[in-house]
mmCIF file as Biopython writes it, N, C-alpha, C and O atoms, coordinates in Angstrom:
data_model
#
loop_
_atom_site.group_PDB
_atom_site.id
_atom_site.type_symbol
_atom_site.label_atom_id
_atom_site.label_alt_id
_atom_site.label_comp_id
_atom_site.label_asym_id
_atom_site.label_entity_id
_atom_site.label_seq_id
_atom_site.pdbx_PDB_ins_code
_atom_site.Cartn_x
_atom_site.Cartn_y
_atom_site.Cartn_z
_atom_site.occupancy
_atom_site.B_iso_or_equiv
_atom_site.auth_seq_id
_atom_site.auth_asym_id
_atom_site.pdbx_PDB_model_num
ATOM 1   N N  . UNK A ? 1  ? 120.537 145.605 99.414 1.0 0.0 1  A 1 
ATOM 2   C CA . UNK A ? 1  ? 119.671 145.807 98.269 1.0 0.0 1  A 1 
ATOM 3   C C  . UNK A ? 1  ? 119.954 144.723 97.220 1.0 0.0 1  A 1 
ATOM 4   O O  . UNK A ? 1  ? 121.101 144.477 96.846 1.0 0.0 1  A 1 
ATOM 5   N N  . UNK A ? 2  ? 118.910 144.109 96.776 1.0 0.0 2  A 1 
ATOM 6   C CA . UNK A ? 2  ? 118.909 143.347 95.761 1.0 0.0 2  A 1 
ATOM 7   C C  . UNK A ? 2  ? 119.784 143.863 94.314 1.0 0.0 2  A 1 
ATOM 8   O O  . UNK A ? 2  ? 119.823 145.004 93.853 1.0 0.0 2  A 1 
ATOM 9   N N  . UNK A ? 3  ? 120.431 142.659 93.803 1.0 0.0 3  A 1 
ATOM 10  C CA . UNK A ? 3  ? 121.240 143.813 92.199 1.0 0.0 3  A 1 
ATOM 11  C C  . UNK A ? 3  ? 119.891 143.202 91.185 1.0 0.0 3  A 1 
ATOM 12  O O  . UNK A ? 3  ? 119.966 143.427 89.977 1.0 0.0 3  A 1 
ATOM 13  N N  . UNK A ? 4  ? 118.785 142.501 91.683 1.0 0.0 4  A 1 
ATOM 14  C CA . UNK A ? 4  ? 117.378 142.400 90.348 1.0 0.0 4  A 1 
ATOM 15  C C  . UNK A ? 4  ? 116.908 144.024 90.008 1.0 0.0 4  A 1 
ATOM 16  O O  . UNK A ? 4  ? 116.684 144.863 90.881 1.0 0.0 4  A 1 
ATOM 17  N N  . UNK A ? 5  ? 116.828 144.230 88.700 1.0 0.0 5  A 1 
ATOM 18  C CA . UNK A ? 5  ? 116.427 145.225 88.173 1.0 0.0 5  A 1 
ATOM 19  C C  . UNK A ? 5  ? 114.963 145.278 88.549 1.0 0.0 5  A 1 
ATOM 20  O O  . UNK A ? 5  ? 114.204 144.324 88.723 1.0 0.0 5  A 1 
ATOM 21  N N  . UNK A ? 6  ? 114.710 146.565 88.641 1.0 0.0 6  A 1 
ATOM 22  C CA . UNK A ? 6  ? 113.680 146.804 88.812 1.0 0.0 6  A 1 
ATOM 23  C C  . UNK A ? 6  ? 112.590 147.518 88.267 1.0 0.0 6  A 1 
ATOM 24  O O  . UNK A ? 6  ? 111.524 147.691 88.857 1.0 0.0 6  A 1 
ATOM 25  N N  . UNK A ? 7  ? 112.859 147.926 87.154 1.0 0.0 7  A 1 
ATOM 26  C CA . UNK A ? 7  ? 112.737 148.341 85.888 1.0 0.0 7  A 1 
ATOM 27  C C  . UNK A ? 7  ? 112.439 147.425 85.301 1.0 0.0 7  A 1 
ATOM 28  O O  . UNK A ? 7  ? 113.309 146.555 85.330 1.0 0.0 7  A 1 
ATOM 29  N N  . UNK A ? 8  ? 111.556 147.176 84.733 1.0 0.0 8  A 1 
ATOM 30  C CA . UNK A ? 8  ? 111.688 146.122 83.838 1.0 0.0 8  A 1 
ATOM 31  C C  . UNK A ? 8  ? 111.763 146.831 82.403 1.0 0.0 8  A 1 
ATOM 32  O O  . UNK A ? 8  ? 112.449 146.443 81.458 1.0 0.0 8  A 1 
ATOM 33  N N  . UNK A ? 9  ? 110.700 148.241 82.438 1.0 0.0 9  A 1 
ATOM 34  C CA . UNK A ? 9  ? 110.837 148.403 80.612 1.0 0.0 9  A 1 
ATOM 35  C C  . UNK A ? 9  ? 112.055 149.114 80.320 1.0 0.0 9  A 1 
ATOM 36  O O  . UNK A ? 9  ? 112.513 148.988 79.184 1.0 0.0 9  A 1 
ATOM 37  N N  . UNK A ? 10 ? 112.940 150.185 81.553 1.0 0.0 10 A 1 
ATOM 38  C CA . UNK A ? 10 ? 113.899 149.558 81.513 1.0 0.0 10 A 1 
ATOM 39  C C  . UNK A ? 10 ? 115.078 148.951 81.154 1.0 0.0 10 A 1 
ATOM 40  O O  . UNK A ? 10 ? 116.002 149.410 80.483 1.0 0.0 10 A 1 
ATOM 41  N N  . UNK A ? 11 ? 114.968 147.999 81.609 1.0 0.0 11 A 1 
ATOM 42  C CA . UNK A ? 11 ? 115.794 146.590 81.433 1.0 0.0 11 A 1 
ATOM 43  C C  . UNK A ? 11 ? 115.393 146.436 80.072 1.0 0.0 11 A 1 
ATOM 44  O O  . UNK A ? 11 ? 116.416 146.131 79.458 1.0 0.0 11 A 1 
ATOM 45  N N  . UNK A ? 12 ? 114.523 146.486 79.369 1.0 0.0 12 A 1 
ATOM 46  C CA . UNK A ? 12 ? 113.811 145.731 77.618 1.0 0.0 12 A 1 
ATOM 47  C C  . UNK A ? 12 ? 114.906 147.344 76.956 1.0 0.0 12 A 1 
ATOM 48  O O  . UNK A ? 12 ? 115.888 147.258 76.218 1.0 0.0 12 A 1 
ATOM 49  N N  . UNK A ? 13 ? 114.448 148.335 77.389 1.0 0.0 13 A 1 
ATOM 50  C CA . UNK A ? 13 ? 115.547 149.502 76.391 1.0 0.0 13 A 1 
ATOM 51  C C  . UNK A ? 13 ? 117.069 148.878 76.686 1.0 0.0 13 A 1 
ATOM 52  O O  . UNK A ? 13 ? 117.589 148.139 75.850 1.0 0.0 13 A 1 
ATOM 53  N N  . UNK A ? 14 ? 117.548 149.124 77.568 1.0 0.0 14 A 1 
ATOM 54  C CA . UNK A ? 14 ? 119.091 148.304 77.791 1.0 0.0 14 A 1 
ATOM 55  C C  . UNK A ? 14 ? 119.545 147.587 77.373 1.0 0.0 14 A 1 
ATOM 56  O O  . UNK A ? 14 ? 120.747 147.668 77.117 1.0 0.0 14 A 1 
ATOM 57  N N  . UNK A ? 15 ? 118.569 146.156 76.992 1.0 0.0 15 A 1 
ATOM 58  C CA . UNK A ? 15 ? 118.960 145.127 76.660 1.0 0.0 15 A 1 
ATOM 59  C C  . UNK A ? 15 ? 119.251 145.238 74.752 1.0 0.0 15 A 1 
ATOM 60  O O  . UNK A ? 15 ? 120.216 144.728 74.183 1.0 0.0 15 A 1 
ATOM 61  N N  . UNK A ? 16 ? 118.020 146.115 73.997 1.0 0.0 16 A 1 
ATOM 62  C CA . UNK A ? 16 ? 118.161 146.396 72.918 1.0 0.0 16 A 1 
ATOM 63  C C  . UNK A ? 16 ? 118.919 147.237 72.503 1.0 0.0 16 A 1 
ATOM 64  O O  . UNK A ? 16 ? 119.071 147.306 71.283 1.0 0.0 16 A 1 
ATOM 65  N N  . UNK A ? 17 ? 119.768 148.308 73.531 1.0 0.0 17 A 1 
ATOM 66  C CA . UNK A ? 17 ? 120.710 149.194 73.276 1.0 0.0 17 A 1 
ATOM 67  C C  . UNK A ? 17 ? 121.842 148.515 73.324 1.0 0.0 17 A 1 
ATOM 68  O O  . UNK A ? 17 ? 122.637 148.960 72.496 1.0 0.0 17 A 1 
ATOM 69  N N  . UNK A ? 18 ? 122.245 147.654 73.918 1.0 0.0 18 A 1 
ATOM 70  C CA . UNK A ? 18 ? 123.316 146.541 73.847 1.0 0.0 18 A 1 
ATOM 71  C C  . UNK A ? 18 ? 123.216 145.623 72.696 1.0 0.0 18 A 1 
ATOM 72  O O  . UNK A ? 18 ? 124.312 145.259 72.271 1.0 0.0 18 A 1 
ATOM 73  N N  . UNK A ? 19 ? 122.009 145.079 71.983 1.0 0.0 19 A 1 
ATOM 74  C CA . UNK A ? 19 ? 121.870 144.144 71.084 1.0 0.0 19 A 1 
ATOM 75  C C  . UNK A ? 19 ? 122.410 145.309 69.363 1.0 0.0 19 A 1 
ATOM 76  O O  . UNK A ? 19 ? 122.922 144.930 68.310 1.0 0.0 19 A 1 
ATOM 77  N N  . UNK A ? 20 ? 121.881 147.057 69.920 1.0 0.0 20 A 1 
ATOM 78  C CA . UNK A ? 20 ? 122.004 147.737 69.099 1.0 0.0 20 A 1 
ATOM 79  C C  . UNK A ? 20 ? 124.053 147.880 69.246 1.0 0.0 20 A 1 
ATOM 80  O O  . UNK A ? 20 ? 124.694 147.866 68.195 1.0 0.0 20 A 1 
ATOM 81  N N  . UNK A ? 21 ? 124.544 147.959 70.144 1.0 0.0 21 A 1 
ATOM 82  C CA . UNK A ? 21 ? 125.939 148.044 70.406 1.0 0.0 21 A 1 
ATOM 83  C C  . UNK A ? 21 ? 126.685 147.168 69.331 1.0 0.0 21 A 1 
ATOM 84  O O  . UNK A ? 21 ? 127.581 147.607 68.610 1.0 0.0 21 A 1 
ATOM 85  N N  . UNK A ? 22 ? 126.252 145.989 69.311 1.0 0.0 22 A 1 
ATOM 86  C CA . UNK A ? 22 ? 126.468 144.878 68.426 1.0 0.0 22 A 1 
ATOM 87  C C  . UNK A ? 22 ? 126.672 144.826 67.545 1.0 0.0 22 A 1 
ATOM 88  O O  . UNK A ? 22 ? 127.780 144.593 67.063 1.0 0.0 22 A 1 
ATOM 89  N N  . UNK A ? 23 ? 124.943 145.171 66.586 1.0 0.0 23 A 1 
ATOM 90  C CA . UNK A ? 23 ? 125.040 144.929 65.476 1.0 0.0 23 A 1 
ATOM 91  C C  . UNK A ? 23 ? 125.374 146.772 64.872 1.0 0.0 23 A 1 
ATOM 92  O O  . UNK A ? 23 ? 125.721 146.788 63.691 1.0 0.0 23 A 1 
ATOM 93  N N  . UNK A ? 24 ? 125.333 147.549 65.239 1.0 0.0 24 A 1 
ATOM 94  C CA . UNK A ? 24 ? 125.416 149.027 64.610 1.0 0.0 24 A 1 
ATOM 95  C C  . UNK A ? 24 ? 126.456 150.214 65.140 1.0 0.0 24 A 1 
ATOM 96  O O  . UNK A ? 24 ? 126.710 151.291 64.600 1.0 0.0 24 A 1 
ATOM 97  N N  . UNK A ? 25 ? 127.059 149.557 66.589 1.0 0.0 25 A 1 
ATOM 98  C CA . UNK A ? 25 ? 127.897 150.826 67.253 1.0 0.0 25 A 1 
ATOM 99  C C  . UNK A ? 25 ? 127.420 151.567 68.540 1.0 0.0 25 A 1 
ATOM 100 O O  . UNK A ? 25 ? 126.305 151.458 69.050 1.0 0.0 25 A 1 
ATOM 101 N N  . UNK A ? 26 ? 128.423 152.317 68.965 1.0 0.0 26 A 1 
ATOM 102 C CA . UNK A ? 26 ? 128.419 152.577 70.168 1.0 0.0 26 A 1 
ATOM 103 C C  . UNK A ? 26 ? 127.292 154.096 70.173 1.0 0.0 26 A 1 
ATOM 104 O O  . UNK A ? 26 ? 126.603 154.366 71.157 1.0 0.0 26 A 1 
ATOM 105 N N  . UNK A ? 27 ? 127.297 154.929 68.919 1.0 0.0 27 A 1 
ATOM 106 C CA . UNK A ? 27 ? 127.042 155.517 68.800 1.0 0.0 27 A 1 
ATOM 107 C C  . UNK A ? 27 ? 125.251 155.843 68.437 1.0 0.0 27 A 1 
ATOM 108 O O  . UNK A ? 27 ? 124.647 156.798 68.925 1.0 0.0 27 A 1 
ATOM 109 N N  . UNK A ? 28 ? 124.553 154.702 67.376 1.0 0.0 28 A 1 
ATOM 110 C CA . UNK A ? 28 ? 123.723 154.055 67.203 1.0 0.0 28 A 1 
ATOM 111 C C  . UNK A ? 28 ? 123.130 153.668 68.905 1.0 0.0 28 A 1 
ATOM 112 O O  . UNK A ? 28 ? 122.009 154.074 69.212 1.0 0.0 28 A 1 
ATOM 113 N N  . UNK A ? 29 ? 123.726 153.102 69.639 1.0 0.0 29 A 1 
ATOM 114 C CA . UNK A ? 29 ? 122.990 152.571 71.281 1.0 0.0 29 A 1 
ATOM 115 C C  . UNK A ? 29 ? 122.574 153.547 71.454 1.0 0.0 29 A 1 
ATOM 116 O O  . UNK A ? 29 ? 121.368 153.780 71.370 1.0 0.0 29 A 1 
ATOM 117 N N  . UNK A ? 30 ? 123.613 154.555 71.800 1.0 0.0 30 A 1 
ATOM 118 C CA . UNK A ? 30 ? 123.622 155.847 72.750 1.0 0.0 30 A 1 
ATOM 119 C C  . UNK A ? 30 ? 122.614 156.462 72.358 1.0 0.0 30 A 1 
ATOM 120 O O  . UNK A ? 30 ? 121.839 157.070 73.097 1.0 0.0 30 A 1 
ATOM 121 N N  . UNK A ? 31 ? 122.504 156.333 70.800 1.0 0.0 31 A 1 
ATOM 122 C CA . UNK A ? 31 ? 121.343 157.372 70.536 1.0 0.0 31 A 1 
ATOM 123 C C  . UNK A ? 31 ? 119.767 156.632 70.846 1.0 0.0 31 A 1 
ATOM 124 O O  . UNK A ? 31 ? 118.820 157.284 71.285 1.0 0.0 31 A 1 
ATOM 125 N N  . UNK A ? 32 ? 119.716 155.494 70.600 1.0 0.0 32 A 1 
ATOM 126 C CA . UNK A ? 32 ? 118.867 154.616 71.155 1.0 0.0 32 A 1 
ATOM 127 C C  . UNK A ? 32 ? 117.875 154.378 72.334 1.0 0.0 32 A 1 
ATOM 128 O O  . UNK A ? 32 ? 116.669 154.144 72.399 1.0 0.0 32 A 1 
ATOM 129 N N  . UNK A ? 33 ? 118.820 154.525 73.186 1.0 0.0 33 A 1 
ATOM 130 C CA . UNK A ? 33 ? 118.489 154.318 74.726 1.0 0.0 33 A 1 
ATOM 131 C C  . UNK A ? 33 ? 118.397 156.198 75.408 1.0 0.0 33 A 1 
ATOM 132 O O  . UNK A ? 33 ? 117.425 156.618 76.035 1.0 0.0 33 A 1 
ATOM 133 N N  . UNK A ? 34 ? 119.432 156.897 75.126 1.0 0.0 34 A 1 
ATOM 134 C CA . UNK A ? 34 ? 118.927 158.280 75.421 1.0 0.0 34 A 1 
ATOM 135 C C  . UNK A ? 34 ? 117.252 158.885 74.787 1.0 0.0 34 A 1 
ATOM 136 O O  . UNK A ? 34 ? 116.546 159.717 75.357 1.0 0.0 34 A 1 
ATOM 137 N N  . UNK A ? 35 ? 116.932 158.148 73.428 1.0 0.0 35 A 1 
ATOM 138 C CA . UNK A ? 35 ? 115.461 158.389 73.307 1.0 0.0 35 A 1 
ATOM 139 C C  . UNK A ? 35 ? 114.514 157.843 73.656 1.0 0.0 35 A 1 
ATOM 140 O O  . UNK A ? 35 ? 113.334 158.160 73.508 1.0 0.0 35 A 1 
ATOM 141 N N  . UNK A ? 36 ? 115.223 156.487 74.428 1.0 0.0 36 A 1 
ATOM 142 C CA . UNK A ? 36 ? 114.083 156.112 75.634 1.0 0.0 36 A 1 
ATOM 143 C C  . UNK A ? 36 ? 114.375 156.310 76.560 1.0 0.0 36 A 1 
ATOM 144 O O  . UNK A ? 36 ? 114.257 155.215 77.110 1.0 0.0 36 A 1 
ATOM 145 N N  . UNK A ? 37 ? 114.839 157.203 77.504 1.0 0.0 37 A 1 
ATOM 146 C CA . UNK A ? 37 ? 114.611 157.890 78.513 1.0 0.0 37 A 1 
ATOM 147 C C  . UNK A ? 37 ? 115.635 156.587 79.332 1.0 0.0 37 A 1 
ATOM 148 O O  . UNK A ? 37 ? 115.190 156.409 80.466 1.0 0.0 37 A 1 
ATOM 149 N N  . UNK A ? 38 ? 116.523 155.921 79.115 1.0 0.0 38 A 1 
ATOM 150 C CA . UNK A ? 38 ? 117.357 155.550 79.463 1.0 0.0 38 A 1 
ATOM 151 C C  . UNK A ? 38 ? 118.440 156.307 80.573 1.0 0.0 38 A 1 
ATOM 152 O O  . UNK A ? 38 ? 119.418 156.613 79.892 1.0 0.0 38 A 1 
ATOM 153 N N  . UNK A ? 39 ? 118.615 156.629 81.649 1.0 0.0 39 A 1 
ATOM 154 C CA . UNK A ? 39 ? 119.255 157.788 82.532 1.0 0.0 39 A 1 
ATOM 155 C C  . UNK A ? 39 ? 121.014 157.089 82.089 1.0 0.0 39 A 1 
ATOM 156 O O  . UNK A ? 39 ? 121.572 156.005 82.262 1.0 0.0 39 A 1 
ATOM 157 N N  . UNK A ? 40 ? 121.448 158.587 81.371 1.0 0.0 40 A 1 
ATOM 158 C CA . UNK A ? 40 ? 123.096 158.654 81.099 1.0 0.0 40 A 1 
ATOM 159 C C  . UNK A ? 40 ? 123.840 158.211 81.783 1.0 0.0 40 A 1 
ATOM 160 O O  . UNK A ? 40 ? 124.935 158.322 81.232 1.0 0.0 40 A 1 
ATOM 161 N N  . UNK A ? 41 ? 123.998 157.446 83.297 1.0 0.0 41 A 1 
ATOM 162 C CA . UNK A ? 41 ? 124.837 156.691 84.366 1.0 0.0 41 A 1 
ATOM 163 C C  . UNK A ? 41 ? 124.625 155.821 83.498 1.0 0.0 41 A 1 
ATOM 164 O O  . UNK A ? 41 ? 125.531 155.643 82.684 1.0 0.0 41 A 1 
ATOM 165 N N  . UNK A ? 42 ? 123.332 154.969 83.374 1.0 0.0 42 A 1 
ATOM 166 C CA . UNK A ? 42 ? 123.027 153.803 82.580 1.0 0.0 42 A 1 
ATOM 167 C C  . UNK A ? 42 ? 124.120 153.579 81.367 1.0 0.0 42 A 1 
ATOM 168 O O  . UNK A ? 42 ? 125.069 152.810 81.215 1.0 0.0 42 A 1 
ATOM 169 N N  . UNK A ? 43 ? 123.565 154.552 80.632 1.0 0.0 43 A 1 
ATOM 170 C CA . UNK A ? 43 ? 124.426 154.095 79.235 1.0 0.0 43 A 1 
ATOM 171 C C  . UNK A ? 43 ? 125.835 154.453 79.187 1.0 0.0 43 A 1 
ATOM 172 O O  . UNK A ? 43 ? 126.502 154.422 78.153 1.0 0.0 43 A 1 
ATOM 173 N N  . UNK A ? 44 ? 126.292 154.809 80.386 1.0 0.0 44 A 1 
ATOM 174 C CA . UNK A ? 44 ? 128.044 155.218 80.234 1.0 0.0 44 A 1 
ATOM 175 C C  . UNK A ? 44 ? 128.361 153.928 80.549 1.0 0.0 44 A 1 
ATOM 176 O O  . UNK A ? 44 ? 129.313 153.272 80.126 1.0 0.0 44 A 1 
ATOM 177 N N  . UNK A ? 45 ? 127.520 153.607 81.307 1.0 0.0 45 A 1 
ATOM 178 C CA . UNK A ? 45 ? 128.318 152.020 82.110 1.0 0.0 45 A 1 
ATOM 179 C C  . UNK A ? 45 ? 128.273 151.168 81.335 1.0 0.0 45 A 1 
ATOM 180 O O  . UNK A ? 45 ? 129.254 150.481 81.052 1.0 0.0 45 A 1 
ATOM 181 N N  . UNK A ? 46 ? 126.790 150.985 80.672 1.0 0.0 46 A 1 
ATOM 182 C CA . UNK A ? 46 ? 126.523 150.040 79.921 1.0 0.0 46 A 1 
ATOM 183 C C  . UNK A ? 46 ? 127.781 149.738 78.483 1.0 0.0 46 A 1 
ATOM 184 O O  . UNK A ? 46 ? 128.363 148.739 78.058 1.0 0.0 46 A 1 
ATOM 185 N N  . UNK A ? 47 ? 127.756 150.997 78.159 1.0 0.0 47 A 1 
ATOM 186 C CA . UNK A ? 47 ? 128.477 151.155 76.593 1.0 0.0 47 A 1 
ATOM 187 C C  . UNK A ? 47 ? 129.975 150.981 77.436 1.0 0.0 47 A 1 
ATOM 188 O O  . UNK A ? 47 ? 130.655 150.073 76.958 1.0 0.0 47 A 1 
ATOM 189 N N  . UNK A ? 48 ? 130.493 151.563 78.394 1.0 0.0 48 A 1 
ATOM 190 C CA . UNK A ? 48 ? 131.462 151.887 79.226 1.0 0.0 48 A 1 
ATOM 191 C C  . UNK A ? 48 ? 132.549 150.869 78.934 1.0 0.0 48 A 1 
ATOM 192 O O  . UNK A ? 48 ? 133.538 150.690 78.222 1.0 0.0 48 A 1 
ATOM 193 N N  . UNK A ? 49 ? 131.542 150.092 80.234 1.0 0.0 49 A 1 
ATOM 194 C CA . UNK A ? 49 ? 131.732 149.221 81.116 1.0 0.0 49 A 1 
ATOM 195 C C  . UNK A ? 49 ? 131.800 147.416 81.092 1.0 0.0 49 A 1 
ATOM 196 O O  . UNK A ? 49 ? 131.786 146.849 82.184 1.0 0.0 49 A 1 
ATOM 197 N N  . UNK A ? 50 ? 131.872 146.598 79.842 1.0 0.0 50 A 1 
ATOM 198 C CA . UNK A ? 50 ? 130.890 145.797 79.557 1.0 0.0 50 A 1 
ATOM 199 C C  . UNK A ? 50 ? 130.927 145.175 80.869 1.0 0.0 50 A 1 
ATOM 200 O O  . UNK A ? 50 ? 129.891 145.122 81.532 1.0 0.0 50 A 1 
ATOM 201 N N  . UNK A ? 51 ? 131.930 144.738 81.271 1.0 0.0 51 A 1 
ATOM 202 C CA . UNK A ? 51 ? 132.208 144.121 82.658 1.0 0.0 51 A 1 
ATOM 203 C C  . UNK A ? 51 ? 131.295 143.822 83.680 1.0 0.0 51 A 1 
ATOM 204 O O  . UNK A ? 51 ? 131.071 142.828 84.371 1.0 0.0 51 A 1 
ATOM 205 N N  . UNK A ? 52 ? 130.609 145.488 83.544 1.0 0.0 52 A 1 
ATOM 206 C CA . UNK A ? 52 ? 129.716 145.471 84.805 1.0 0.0 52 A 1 
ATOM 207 C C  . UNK A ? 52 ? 128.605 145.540 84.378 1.0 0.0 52 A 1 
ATOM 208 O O  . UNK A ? 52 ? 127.849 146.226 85.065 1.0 0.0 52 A 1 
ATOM 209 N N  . UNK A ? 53 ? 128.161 145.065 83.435 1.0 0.0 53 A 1 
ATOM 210 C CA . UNK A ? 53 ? 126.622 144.712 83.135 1.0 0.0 53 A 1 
ATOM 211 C C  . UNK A ? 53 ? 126.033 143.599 83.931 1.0 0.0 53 A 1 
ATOM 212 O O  . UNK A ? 53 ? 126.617 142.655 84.463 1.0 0.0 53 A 1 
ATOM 213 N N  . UNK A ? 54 ? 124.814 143.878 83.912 1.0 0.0 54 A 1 
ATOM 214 C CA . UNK A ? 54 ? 124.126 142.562 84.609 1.0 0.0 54 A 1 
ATOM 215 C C  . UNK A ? 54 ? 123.796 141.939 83.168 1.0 0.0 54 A 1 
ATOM 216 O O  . UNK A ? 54 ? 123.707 142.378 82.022 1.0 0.0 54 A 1 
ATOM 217 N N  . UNK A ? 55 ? 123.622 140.355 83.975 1.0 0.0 55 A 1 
ATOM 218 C CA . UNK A ? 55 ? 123.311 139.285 82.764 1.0 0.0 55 A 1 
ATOM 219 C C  . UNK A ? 55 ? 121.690 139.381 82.191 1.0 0.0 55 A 1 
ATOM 220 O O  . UNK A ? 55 ? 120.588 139.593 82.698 1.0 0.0 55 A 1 
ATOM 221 N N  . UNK A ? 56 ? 122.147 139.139 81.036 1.0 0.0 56 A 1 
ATOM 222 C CA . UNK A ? 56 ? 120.497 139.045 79.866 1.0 0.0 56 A 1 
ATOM 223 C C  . UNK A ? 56 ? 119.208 139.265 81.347 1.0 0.0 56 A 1 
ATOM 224 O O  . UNK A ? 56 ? 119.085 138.848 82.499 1.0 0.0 56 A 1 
ATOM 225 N N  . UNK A ? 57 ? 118.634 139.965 80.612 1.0 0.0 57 A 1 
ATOM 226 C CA . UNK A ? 57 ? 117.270 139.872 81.377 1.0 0.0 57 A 1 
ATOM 227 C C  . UNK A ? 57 ? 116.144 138.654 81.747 1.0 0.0 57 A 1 
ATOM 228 O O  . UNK A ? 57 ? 115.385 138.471 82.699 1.0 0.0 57 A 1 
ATOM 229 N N  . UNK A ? 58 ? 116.538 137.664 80.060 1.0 0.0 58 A 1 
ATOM 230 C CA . UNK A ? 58 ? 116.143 136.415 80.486 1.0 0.0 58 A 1 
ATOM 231 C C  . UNK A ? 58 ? 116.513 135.501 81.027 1.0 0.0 58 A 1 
ATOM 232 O O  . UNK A ? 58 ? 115.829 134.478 80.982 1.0 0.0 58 A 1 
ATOM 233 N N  . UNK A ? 59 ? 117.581 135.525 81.650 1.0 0.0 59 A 1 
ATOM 234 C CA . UNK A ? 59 ? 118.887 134.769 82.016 1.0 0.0 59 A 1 
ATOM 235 C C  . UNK A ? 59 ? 118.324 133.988 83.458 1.0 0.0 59 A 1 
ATOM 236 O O  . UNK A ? 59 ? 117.839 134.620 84.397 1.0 0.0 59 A 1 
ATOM 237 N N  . UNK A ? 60 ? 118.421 133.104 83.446 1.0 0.0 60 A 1 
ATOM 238 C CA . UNK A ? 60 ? 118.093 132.536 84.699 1.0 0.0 60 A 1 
ATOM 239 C C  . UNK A ? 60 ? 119.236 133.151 85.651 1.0 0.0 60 A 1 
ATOM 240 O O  . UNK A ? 60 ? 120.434 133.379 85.484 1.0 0.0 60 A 1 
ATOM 241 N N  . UNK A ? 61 ? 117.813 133.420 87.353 1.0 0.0 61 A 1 
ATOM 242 C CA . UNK A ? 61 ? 118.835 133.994 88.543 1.0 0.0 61 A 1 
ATOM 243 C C  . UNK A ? 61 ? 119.946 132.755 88.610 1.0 0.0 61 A 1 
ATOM 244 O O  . UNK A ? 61 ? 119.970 131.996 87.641 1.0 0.0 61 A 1 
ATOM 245 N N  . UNK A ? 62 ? 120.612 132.583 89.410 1.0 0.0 62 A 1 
ATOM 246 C CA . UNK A ? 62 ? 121.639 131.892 90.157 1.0 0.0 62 A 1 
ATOM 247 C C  . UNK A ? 62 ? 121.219 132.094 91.517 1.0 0.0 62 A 1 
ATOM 248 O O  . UNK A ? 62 ? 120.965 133.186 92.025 1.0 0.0 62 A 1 
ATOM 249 N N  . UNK A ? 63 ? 121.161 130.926 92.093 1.0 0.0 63 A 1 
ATOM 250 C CA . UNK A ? 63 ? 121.020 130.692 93.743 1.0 0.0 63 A 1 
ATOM 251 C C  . UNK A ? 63 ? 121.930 131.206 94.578 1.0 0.0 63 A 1 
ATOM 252 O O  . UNK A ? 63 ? 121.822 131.031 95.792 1.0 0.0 63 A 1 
#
């Protein structure tokens, strides 16, 4: 299985729940992305995990 998201809108909540991680807290994301229907695996890992995030959505693939 491919690791490309497949989600894309998604991928656009994630990416702003992380940009929200940033500038406002962990707490601020969580609440963020759980009101867009963001599924809670998602945001444990995401907020979790940084490690295992996938790169920016705009991010060029790698070959």
């Amino acid at each position: 299985m491919s690791d490309t998201r497949y989600n894309q809108q998604l991928a656009v909540q994630v990416d702003k729940g992380i940009e929200l991680l940033a500038q406002m807290g962990a707490a601020n994301a969580w609440i963020y992305m759980q009101s867009n229907q963001v599924p809670r695996s998602v945001i444990l890992r995401v907020l979790a995990y940084p490690e295992q995030r996938r790169r920016h959505s705009s991010s060029p693939s790698l070959h």
